[in-house]
VEXDREN-2710 file (C-alpha; in Angstrom, 1 decimal):
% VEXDREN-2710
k/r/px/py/pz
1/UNK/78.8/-54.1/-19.8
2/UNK/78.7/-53.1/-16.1
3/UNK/75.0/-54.5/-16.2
4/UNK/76.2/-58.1/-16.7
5/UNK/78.7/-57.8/-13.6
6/UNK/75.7/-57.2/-11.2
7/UNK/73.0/-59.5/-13.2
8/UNK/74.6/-62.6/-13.6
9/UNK/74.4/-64.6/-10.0
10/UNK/70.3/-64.0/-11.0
11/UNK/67.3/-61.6/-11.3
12/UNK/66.9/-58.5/-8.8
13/UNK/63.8/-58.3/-6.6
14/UNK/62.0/-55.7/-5.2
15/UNK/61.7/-56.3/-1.1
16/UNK/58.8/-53.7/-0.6
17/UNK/55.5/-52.8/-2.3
18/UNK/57.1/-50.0/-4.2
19/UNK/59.8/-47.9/-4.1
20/UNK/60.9/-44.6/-5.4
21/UNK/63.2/-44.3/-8.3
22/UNK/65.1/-40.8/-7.9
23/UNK/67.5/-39.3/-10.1
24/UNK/70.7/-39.4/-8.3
25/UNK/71.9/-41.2/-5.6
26/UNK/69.8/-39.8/-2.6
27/UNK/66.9/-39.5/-0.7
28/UNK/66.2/-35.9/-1.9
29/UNK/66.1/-35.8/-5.4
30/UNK/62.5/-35.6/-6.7
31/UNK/60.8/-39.4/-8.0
32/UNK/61.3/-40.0/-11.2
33/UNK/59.7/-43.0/-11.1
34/UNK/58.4/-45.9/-9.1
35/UNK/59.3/-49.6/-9.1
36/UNK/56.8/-52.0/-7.7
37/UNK/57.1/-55.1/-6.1
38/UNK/57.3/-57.6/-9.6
39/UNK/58.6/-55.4/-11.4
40/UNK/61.6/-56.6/-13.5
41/UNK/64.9/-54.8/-13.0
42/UNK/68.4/-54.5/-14.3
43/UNK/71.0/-53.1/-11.9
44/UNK/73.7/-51.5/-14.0
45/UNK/76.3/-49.7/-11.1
46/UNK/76.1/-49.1/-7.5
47/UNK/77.3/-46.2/-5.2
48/UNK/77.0/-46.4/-1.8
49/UNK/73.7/-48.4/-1.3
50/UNK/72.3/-47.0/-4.0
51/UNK/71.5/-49.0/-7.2
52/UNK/70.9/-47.6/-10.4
53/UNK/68.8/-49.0/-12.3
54/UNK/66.5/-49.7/-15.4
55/UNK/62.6/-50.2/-14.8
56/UNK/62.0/-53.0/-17.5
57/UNK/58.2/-52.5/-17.1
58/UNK/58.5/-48.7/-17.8
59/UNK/62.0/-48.2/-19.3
60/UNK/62.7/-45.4/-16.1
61/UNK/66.4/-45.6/-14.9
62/UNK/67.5/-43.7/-11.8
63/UNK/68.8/-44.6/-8.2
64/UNK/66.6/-46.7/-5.7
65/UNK/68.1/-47.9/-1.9
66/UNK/70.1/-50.4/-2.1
67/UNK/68.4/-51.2/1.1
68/UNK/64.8/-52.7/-0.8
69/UNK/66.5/-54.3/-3.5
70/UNK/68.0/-57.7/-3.6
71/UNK/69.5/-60.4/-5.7
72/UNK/67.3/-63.7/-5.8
73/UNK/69.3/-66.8/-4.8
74/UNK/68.8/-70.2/-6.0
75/UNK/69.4/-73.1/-4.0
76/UNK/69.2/-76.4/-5.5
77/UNK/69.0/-79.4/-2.7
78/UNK/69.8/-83.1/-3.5
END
């Protein structure tokens, strides 16, 4: 249930119009995949800053930078 661990302070965003979904944890593995900005995400481990993940859109998993992808914060002001 490692997916729970990284998915329950709230849903994952994409912070670019698309980025690459490779199949390990680096830059030079070929794409096997894309994630776009709006597309819905679970994060299931990290290594590095790499994430891997599962498309929800397309059902792809593999590795994107950690570096485009963030957790969406809530802030609730009284």
């Amino acid at each position: 249930m490692a997916s729970a661990q990284y998915d329950r302070y709230g849903p994952w965003k994409v912070g670019t119009n698309a980025l690459t979904i490779r199949s390990n944890a680096s830059a030079k593995p070929a794409a096997i995949g894309v994630l776009y900005a709006g597309h819905k995400f679970t994060v299931h481990k990290t290594r590095g800053n790499w994430r891997y993940i599962t498309d929800k859109n397309t059902g792809v998993k593999g590795w994107v930078s950690g570096s485009y992808v963030y957790r969406e914060v809530y802030t609730c002001l009284h």
